[in-house]
C-alpha positions in Angstrom: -30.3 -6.0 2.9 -27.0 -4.6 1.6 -27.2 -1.1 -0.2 -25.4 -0.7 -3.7 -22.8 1.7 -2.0 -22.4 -0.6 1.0 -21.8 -3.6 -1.6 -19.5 -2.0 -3.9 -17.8 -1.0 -0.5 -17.2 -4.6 0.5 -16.3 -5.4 -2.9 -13.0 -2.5 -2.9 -12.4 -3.6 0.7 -12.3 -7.4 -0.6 -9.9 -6.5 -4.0 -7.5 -4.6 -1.3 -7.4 -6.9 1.3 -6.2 -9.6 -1.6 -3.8 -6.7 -3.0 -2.4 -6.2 0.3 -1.3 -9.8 1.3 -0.1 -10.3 -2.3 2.8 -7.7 -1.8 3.4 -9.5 1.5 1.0 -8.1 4.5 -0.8 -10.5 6.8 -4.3 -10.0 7.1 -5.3 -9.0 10.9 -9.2 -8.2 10.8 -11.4 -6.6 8.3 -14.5 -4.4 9.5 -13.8 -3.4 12.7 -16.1 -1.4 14.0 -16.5 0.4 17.1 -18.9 3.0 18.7 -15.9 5.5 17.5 -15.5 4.4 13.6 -14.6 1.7 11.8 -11.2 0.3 10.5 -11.6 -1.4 6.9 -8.7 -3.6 7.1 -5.7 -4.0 9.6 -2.6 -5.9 8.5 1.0 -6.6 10.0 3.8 -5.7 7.8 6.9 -7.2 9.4 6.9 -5.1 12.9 4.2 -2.8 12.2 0.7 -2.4 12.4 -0.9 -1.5 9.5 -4.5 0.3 9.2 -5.6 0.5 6.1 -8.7 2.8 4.5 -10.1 1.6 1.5 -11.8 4.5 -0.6 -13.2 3.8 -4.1 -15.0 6.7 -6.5 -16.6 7.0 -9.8 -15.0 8.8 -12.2 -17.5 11.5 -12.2 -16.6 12.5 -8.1 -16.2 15.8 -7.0 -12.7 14.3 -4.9 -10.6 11.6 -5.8 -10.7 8.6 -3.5 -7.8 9.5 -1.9 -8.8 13.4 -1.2 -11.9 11.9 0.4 -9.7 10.8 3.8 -10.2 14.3 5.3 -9.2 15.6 8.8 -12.6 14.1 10.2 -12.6 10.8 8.8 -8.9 10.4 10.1 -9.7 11.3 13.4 -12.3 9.0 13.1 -9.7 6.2 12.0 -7.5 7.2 14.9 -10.0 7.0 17.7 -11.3 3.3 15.9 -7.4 2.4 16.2 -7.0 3.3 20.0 -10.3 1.3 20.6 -8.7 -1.7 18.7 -5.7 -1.2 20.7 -7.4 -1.2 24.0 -9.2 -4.3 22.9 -6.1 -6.5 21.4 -3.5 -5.4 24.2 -1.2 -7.9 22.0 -0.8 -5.3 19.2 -0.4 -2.2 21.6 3.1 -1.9 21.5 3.6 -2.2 17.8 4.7 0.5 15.2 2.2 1.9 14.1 0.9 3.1 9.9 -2.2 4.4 8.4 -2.3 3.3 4.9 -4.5 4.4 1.5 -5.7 2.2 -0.6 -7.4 4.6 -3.3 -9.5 3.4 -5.9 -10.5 6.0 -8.7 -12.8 5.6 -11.6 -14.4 2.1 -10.4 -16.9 2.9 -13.5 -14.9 2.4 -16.1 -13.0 -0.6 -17.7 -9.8 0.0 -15.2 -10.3 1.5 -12.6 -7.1 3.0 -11.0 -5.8 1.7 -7.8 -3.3 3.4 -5.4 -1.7 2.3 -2.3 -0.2 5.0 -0.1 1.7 3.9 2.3 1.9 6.5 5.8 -0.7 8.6 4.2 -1.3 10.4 8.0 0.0 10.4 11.4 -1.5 9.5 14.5 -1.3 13.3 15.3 
């Protein structure tokens, strides 16, 4: 049985996968998950690799959405991405991008969407 959070999760993940390939990304995977973390969505943009986290709050929040990828959930990211890498040799010597997708105020009529684009480093 799904959980609200873990469905309205799915649901933001969903709406960004579509928003990304409409401005031109090819989907790769969605969900990845790994001992390490998960990846929400990985893309190919051109040459690069894309890895995108999807994070979606109320209005009501303490952070925004996109405040909410802090130093441990992007070193979780980052060790989920040099799993994948390990796994799918084919996109190991790719550029490489960690991308945003931020969703505030998912409770009211429009909800704000925000793609950041290099929002951290491998670093």
């Amino acid at each position: 049985m799904t959980s609200g959070r873990a469905a309205s999760g799915q649901y933001w993940e969903e709406k960004a996968s579509k928003f990304l390939v409409a401005q031109g990304l090819k989907l790769v995977a969605r969900g990845y998950r790994c001992r390490l973390g998960e990846l929400d969505i990985i893309c190919s943009d051109g040459p690069a690799l894309v890895i995108c986290e999807v994070r979606a709050r109320s209005s009501t929040a303490f952070v925004s959405a996109s405040e909410s990828v802090d130093r441990h959930k992007r070193r979780r990211i980052v060790g989920a991405t040099r799993h994948f890498l390990m796994r799918h040799c084919e996109y190991a010597n790719r550029p490489l991008r960690f991308d945003v997708i931020a969703v505030d105020a998912i409770d009211a009529p429009k909800p704000r969407l925000q793609w950041i684009k290099n929002a951290f480093q491998l670093g």
